[in-house]
C-alpha positions as CSV (number, residue, x, y, z in Angstrom):
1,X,-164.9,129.2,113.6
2,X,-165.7,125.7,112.5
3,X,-168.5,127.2,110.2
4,X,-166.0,129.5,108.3
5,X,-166.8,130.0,104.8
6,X,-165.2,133.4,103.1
7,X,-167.2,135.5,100.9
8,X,-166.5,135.3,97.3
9,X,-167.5,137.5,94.7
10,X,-166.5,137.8,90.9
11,X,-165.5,141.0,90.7
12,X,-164.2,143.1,87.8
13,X,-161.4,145.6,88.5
14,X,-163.1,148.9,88.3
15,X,-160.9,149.6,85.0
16,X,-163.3,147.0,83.8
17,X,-166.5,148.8,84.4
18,X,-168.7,150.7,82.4
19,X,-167.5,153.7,81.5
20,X,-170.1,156.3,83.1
21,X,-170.1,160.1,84.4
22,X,-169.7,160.2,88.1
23,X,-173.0,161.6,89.8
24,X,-172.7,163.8,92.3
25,X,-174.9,163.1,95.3
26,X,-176.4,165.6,97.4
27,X,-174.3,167.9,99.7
28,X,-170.9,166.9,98.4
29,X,-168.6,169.5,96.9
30,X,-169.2,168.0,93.7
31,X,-172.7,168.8,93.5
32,X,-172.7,172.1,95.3
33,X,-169.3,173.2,93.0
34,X,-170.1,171.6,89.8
35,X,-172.8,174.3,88.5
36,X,-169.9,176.9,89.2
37,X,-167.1,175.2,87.5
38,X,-165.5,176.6,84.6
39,X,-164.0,174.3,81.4
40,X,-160.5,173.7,81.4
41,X,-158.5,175.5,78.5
42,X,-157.0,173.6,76.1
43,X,-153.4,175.1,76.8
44,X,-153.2,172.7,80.1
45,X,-155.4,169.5,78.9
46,X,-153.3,166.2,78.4
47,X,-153.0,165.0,74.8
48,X,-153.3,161.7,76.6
49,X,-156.0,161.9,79.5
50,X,-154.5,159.2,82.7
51,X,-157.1,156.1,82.4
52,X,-159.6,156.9,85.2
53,X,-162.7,154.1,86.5
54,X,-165.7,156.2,85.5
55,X,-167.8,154.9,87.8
56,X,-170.2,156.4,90.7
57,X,-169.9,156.8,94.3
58,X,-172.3,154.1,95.2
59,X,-170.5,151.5,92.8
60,X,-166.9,152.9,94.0
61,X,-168.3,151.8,97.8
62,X,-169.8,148.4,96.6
63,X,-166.4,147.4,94.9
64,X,-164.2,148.3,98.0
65,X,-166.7,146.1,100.6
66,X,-167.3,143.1,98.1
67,X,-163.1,143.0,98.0
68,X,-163.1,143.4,101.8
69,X,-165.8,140.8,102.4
70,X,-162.8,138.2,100.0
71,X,-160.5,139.6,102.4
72,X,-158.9,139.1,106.0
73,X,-157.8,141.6,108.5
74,X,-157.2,142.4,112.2
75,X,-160.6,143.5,112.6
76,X,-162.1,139.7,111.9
77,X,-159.9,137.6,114.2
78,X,-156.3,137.3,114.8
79,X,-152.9,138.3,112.4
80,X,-150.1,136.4,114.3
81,X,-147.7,136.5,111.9
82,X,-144.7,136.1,113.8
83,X,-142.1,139.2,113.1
84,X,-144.2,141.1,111.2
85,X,-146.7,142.6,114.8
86,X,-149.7,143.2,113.4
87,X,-151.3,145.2,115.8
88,X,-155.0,146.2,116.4
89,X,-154.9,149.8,114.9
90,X,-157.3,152.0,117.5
91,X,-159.9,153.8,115.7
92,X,-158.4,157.0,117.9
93,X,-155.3,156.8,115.7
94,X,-158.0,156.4,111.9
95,X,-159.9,159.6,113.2
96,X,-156.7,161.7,113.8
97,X,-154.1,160.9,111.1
98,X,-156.3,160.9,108.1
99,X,-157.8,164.3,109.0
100,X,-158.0,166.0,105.9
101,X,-156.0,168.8,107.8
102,X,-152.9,166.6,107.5
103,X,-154.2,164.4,104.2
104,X,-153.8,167.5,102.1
105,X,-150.9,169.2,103.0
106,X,-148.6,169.9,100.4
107,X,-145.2,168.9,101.0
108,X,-143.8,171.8,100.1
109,X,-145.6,173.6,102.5
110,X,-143.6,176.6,104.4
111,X,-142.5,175.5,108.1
112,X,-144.3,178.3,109.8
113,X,-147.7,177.1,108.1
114,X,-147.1,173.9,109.9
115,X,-146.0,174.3,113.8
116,X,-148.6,172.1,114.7
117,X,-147.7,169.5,112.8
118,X,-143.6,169.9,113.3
119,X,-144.9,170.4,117.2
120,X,-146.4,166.9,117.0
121,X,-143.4,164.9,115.5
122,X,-140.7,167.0,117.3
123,X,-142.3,165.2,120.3
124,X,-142.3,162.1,118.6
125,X,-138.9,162.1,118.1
126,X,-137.7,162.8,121.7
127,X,-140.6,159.9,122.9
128,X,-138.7,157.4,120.6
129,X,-135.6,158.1,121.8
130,X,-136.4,158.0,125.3
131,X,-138.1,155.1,125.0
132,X,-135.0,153.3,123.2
133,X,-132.5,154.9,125.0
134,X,-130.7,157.1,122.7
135,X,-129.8,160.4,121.9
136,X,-132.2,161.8,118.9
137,X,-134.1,160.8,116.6
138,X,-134.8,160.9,112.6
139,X,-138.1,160.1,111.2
140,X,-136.9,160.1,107.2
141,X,-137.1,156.5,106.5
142,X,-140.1,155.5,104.8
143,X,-139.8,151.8,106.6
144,X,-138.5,148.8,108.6
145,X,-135.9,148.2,105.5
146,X,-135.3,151.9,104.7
147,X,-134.3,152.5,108.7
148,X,-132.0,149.7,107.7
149,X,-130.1,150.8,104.9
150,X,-130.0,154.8,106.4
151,X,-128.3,153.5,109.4
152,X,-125.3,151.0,107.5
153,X,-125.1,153.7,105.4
154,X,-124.3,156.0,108.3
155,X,-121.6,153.0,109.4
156,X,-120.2,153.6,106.4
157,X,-120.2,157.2,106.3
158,X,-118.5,156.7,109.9
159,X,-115.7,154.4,108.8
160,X,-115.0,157.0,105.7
161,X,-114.5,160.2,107.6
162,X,-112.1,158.3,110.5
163,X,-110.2,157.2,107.0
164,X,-110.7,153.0,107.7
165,X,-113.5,152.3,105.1
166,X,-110.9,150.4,103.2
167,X,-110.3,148.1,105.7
168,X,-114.2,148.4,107.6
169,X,-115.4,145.9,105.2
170,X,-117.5,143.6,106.8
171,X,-121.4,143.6,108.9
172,X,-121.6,140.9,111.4
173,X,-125.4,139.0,110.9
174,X,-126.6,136.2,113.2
175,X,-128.1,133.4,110.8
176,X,-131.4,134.3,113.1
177,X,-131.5,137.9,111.3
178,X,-134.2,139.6,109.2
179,X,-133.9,138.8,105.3
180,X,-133.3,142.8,104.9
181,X,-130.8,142.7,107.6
182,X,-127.7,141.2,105.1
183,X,-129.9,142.8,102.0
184,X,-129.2,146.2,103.2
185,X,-125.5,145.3,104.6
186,X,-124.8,144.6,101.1
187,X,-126.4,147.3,99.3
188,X,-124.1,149.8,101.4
189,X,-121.6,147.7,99.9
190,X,-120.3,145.8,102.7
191,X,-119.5,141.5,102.5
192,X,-121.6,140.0,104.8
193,X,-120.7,137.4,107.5
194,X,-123.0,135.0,109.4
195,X,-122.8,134.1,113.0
196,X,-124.9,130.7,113.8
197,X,-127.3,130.7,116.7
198,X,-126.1,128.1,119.7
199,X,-128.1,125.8,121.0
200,X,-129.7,127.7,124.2
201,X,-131.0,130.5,121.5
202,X,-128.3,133.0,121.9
203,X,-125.6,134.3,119.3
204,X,-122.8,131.4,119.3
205,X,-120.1,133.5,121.6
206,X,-117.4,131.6,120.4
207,X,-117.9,132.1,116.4
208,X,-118.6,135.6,117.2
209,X,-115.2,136.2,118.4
210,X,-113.6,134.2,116.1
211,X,-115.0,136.2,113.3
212,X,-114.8,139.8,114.8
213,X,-111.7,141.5,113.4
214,X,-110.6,144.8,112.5
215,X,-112.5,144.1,109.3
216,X,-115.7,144.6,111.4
217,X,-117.5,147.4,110.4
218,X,-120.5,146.4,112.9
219,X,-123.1,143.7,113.4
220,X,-126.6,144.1,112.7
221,X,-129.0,142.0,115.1
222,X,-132.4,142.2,116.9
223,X,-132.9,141.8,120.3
224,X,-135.3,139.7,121.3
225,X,-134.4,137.7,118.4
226,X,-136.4,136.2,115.7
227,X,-136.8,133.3,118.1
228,X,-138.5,135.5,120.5
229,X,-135.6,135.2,122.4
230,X,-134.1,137.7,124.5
231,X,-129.8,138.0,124.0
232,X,-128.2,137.1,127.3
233,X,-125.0,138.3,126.1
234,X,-125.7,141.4,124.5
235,X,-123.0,143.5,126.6
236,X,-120.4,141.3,125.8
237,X,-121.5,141.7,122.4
238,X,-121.2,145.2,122.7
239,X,-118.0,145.0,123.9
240,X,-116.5,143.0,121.3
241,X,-117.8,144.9,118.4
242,X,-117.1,148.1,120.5
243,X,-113.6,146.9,120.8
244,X,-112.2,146.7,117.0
245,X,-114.6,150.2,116.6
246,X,-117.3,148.6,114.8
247,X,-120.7,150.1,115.4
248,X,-123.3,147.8,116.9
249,X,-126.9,148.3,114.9
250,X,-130.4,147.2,116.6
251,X,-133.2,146.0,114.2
252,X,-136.3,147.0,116.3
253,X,-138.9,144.5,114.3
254,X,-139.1,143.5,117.9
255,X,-139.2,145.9,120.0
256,X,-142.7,145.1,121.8
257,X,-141.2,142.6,123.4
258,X,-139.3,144.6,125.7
259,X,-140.5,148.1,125.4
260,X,-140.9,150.0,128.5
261,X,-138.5,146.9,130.3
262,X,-135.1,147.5,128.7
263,X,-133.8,150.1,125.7
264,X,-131.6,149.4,122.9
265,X,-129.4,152.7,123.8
266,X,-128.4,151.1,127.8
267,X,-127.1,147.3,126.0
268,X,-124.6,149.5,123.9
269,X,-126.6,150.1,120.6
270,X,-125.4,152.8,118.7
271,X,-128.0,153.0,115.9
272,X,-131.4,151.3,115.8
273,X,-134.2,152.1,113.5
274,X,-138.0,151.7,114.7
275,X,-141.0,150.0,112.8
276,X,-143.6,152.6,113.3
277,X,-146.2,149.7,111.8
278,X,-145.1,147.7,114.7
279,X,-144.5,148.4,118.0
280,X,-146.8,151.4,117.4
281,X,-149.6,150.1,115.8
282,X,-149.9,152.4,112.5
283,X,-151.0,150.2,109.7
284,X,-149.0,147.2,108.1
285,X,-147.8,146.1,104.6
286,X,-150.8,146.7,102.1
287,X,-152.6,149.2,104.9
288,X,-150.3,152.0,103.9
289,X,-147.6,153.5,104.3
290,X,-144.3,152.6,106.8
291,X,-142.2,154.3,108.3
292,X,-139.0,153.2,110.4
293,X,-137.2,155.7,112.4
294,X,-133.6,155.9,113.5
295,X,-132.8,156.5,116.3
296,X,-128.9,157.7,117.3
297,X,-126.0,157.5,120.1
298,X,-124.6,160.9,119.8
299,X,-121.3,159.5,120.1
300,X,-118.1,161.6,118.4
301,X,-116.8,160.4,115.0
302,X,-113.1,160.7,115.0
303,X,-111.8,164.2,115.3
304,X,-114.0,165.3,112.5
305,X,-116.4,167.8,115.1
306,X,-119.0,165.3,113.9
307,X,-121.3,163.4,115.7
308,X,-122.8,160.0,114.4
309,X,-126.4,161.7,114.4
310,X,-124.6,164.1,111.8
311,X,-124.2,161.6,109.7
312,X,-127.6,159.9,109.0
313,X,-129.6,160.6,105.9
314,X,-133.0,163.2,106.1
315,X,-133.7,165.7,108.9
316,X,-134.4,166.5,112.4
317,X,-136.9,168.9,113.8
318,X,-135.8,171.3,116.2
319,X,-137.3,173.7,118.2
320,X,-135.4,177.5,117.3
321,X,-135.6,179.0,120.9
322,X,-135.2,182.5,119.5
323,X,-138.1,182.6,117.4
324,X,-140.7,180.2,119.5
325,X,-140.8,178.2,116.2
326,X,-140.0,174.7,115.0
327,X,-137.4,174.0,112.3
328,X,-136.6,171.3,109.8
329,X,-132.7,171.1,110.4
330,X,-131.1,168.5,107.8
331,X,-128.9,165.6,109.0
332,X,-126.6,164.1,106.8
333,X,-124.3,166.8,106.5
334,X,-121.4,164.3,104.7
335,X,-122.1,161.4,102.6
336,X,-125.9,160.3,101.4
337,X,-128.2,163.5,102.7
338,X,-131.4,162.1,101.6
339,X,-133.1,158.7,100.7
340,X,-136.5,159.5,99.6
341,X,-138.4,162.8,97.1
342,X,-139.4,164.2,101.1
343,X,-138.9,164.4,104.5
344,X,-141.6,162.1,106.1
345,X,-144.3,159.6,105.7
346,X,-146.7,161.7,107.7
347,X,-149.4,159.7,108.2
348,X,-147.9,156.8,110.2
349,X,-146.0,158.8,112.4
350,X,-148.9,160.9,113.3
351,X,-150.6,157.4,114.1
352,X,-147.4,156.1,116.6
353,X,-147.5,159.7,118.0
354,X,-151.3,159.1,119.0
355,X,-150.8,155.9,120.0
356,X,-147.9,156.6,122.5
357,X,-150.3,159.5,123.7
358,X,-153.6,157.6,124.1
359,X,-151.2,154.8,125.6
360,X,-148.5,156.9,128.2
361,X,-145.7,155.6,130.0
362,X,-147.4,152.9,131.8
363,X,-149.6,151.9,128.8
364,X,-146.6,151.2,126.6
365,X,-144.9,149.1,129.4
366,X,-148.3,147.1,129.9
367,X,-148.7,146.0,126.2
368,X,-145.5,144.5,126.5
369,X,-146.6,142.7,130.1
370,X,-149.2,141.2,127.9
371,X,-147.7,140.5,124.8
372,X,-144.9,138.5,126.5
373,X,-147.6,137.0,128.9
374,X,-150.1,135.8,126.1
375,X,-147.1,134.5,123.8
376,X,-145.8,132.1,127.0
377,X,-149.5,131.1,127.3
378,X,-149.6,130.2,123.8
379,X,-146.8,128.2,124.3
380,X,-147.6,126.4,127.4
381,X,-151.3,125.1,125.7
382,X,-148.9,124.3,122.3
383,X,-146.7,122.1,124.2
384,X,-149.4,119.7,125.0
385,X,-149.7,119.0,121.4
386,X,-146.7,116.1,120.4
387,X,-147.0,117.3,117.0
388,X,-145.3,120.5,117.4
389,X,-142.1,121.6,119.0
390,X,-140.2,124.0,120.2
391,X,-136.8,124.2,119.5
392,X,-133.8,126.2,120.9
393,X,-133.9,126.4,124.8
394,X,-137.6,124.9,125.3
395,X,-137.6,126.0,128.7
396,X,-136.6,129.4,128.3
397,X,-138.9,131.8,128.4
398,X,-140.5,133.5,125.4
399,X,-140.9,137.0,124.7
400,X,-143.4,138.5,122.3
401,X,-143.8,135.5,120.0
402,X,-142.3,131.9,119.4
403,X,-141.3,129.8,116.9
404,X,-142.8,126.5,117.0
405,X,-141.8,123.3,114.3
406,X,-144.2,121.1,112.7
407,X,-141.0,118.4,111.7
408,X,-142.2,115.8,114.3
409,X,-145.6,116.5,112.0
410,X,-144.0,115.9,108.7
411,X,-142.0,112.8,109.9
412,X,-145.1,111.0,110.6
413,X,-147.8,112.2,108.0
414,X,-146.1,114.2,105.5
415,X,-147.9,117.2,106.0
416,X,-146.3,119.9,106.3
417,X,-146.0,123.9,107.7
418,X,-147.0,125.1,104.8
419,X,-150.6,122.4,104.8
420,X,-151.3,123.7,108.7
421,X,-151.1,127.1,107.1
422,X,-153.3,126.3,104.7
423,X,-155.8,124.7,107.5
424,X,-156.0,127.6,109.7
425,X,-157.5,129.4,107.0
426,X,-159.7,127.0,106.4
427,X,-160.8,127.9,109.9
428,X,-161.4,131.2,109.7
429,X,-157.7,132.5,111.1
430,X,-155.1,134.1,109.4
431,X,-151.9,132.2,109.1
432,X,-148.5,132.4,110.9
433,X,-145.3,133.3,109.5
434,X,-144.2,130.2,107.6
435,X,-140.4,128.9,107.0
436,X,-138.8,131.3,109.4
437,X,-136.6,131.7,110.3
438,X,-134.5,129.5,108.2
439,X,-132.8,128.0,110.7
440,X,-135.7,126.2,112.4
441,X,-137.3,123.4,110.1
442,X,-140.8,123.3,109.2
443,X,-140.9,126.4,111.2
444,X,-144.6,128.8,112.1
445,X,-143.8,131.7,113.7
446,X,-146.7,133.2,116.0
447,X,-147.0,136.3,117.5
448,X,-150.3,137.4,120.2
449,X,-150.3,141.0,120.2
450,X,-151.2,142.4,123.9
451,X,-154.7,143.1,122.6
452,X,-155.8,139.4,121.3
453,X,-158.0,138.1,124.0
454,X,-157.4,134.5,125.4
455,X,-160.2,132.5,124.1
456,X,-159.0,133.3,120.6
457,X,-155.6,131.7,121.7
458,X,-157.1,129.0,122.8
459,X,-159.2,128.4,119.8
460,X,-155.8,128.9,117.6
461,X,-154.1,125.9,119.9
462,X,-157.5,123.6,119.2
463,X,-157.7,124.2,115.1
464,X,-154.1,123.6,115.0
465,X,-154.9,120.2,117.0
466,X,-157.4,119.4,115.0
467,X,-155.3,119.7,111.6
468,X,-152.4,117.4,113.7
469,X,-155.5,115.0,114.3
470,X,-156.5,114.8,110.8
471,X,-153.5,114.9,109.2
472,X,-153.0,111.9,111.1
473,X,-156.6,109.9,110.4
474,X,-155.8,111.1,106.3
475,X,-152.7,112.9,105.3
476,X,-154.4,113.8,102.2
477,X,-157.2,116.0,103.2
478,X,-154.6,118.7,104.5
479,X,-152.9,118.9,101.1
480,X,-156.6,120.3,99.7
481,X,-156.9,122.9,102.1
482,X,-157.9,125.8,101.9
483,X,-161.3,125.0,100.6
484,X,-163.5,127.8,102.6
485,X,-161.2,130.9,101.1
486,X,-162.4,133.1,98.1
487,X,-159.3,131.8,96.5
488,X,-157.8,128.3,96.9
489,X,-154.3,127.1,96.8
490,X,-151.8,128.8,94.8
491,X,-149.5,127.4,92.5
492,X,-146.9,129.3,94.0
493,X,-144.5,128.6,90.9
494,X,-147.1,129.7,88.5
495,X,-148.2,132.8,90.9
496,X,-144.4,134.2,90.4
497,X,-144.2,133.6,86.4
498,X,-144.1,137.0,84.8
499,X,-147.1,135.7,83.0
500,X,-149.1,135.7,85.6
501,X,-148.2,138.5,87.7
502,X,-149.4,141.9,87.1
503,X,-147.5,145.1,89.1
504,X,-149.4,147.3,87.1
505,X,-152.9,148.0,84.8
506,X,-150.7,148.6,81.6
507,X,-148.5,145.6,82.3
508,X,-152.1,143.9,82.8
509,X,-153.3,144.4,79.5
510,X,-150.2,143.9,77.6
511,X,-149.0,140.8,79.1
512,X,-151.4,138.9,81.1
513,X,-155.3,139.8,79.9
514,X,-154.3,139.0,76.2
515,X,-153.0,135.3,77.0
């Protein structure tokens, strides 16, 4: 690790290279096909041909490993990045979802040309809602922050049919919470109101009550929390929010650390959506597509003849015992029906759906044994380490990652969470989570997946030693880092000018390439 240098190569976007015909190589459908094609008329040609790379197979392949060899994923060492569970994806899972049997469906595609695939994520659904604990399950939301928003929407859709949206105003959110979590309170159009986090790590009992009132409309929290934390008082929570009829809404970023041990449904959740990029190992952020399930308490909504799972936006498959056949049946029969062009993201599910398969009953409930086991290693070796903390209930134990401080750090050298960041690249592991949550200062936030071996743990605890130790012997060096990356450090006000940032090729050439 020590001898860590990343690869770094100037390379052009392929926009930017020579403009040549593809060439067919030899037993591809291209070369077999392209002596039989036929010209296109000119009825259905575009006046204005779509800006294609015209470049060949070869120099497609070379492009896409010179950027992976600048890159850094799961495959070369560790990702704890604390909240976000990035998971070892098993090559089981690759082979399956991204069988061109699923890859080119058409969406559109009739139901009854499809009962294998409905078959597949009909069982997914009743697997995620056994293993939470609830009643059914909708896999419509494209992600962790789409779950979100379907299920306050389907809180507000609640409070509107029992006549009380008027006065239902309000989502409870511990200051601990996910950024989306008060994001997507507010976008349903609800005023948010924070709960602080007491000292031993749990939601702050006493503010709780004093700010539950029959303006509560529900409370949005995780369980373990963000601090890796498991709630204590979750019941009594329930009760509370239960008690003015608020709904209670589980954000299930964090559900390794518990799955298989205790279910969202049996502390009194009504709603909780699941990150299938997660807990169930499909791939993350720029690896593709999310998706975030939610799952429902079939519990009665006023004397409408509507239950809550009625009520959420998208649809639920169901198996028509007449007929032997599987059925798309549509949810949200009042309020919002649908938040996205089509039913599913496919792919991901199909991957959670293998992995729960490959993994069983006992699997699942092992991953977390050693997630929670390999996070409370980490934080035993940490602790010998002055440098860094632990704050909120030290001796409490952790479940599927921790939050540890570097203030103590910064007091004596200055260098800060954002420099031992920058170190551990320099060392040939991907960084932490960085300044959260907000309510810890100088705060990393470092998750060990159940699949990370040991030795890489303890070679995480020795680099960030060995940045403490330097940053000590010359707080300057640390502000240099990284050094060994294909890129160095950002100027992270410059990076987010609109000068410099780029969301697409046209935006490229007008705004950014010119200057």
């Amino acid at each position: 690790m020590k001898r860590y240098r990343q690869a770094k190569w100037d390379e052009p976007l392929l926009l930017e290279y020579p403009d040549r015909s593809p060439t067919p190589y030899a037993g591809s459908d291209e070369f077999l096909e392209v002596s039989r094609r036929k010209p296109i008329s000119d009825k259905i040609k575009r006046l204005n041909p779509p800006s294609i790379p015209g470049v060949t197979e070869i120099e497609l392949v070379r492009h896409y490993t010179r950027l992976s060899h600048m890159s850094y994923g799961v495959d070369q060492g560790p990702v704890p990045l604390g909240s976000c569970t990035m998971k070892y994806n098993p090559r089981i899972a690759l082979k399956y979802s991204f069988s061109t049997s699923i890859i080119e469906l058409h969406p559109l595609m009739p139901e009854n040309r499809v009962q294998g695939l409905l078959e597949i994520l009909y069982e997914l659904q009743s697997w995620l809602a056994e293993i939470t604990g609830m009643d059914k399950c909708i896999l419509h939301p494209a992600a962790g922050a789409h779950g979100e928003l379907a299920g306050v929407l389907t809180i507000r859709e609640y409070h509107r049919l029992k006549n009380q949206l008027s006065t239902k105003t309000e989502i409870i959110v511990p200051d601990s919470a996910h950024g989306t979590n008060p994001s997507s309170a507010a976008m349903a159009g609800f005023r948010v109101v924070e709960i602080p986090t007491g000292e031993d790590g749990n939601v702050d009992l006493g503010a709780l009550e004093a700010a539950v009132s029959k303006a509560t409309a529900g409370l949005m929290i995780t369980n373990p929390s963000t601090l890796g934390l498991f709630e204590e008082n979750i019941l009594d929570i329930a009760r509370m929010i239960h008690g003015v009829d608020g709904l209670l809404y589980y954000d299930g970023a964090n559900l390794n650390g518990i799955m298989g041990y205790a279910r969202p449904g049996d502390m009194g959740f009504d709603i909780a959506h699941i990150n299938i990029h997660k807990t169930f190992s499909s791939p993350h952020g720029g690896g593709g597509p999310g998706a975030g399930p939610i799952c429902i308490k079939n519990r009665p909504v006023g004397d409408t003849g509507l239950m809550l799972s009625d009520l959420v936006p998208g649809a639920e498959i169901v198996l028509d015992e007449d007929s032997g056949l599987y059925r798309l049946r549509p949810t949200g029969k009042s309020g919002v029906k649908r938040l996205r062009a089509f039913w599913f993201n496919t792919i991901p599910l199909v991957w959670g759906y293998i992995y729960i398969l490959s993994m069983g009953a006992e699997g699942l409930r092992k991953a977390t044994e050693l997630a929670v086991a390999k996070t409370n290693y980490f934080i035993r070796k940490i602790s010998e380490v002055k440098e860094y903390t632990l704050p909120y209930a030290p001796r409490r134990p952790r479940k599927h990652e921790a939050v540890i401080s570097a203030k103590p750090l910064k007091e004596e050298t200055g260098v800060t969470a954002e420099d031992v960041a920058k170190g551990l690249l320099d060392r040939g592991f991907y960084a932490p989570t960085i300044y959260f949550p907000l309510i810890v200062e100088e705060a990393l936030m470092i998750e060990f997946t159940e699949t990370e071996p040991l030795e890489n743990i303890d070679a995480y605890v020795q680099a960030l030693r060995e940045i403490a130790v330097i940053a000590r012997q010359d707080p300057s060096e640390p502000k240099e880092w990284p050094r060994n990356t294909s890129v160095r450090r950002v100027d992270q006000v410059y990076a987010n000018h609109p000068k410099t940032m780029a969301p697409t090729w046209r935006y490229y050439l007008r705004h950014v390439k010119e200057d």
